[in-house]
Structures are given as structure tokens and as C-alpha cells.
C-alpha positions in Angstrom: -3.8 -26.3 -18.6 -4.3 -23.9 -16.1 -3.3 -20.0 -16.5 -1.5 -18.0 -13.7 -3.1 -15.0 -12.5 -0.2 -12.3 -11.9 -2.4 -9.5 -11.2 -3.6 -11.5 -8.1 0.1 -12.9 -7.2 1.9 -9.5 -7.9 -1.3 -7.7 -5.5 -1.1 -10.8 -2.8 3.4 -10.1 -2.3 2.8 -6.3 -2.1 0.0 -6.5 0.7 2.5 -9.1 2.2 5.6 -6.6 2.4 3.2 -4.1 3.5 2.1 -6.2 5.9 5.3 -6.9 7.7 6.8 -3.5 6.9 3.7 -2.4 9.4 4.8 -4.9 11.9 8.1 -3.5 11.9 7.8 0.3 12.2 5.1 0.2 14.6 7.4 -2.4 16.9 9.6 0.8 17.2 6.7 3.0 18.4 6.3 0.9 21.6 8.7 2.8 23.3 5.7 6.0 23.2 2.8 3.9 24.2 1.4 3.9 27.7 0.3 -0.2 26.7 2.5 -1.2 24.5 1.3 -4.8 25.6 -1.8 -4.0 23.9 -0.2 -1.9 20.9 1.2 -4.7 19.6 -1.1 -7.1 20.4 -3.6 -5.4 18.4 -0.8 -4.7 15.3 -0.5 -8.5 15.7 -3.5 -9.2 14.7 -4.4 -6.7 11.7 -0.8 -7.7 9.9 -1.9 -10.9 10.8 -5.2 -11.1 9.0 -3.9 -8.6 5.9 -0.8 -11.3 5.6 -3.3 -14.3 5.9 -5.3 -12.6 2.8 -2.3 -11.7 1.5 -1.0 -15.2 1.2 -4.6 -16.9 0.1 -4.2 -14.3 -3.1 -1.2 -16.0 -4.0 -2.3 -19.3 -3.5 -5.7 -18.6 -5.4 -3.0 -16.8 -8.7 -0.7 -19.2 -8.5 -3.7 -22.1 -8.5 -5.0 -20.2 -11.7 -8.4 -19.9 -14.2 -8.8 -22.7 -16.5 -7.5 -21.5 -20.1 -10.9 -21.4 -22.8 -10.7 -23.9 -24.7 
């Protein structure tokens, strides 16, 4: 049997939120930006990867450490 690692689940949904929280509050600074082609281009792409990461330490808790036998 296989134990679930919360630490890494419960670490994985808050850099997740975080993540898309980002995405959202820096969509309403495009108005301010002399690119805001490339503002968000760029904010793409770093809550992107920290969401990717995010989701492969839920996968990895929820896949779990063997339990000693």
C-alpha cells in the first residue's frame, strides 16, 4: 500500500492558486504597459511553468512513498 504525501499535495494546490491568482491581477495591469503584448506573454509563461510544477507535486503526493513494511 502506498502512502499519500499531503505536504507535497497541500504545497503543489497553493503554488497552483498562486499561480493563477498571478495570471489574473497582472492581466489588469496591461492597461499601464507600453507592451502589454509582451507583458503577458512573458506572465504566460512563468504561471505557466510554476502551474506545470505545481501540478507534477500533486501528481508525485498523490502517487505516494511506499509504506515500510
Amino acid at each position: 500500500m502506498r502512502q499519500r504525501n499531503w505536504r507535497l499535495i497541500a504545497v503543489g494546490t497553493v503554488l497552483l492558486v498562486l499561480a493563477v491568482l498571478f495570471f489574473l491581477s497582472m492581466r489588469d495591469m496591461t492597461s499601464w504597459s507600453n507592451d502589454p503584448v509582451a507583458l503577458m506573454r512573458a506572465v504566460g509563461e512563468v504561471s505557466g511553468g510554476i502551474a506545470g510544477v505545481s501540478l507534477v507535486m500533486i501528481v508525485f503526493g498523490l502517487i505516494g512513498r511506499k509504506a515500510p513494511a
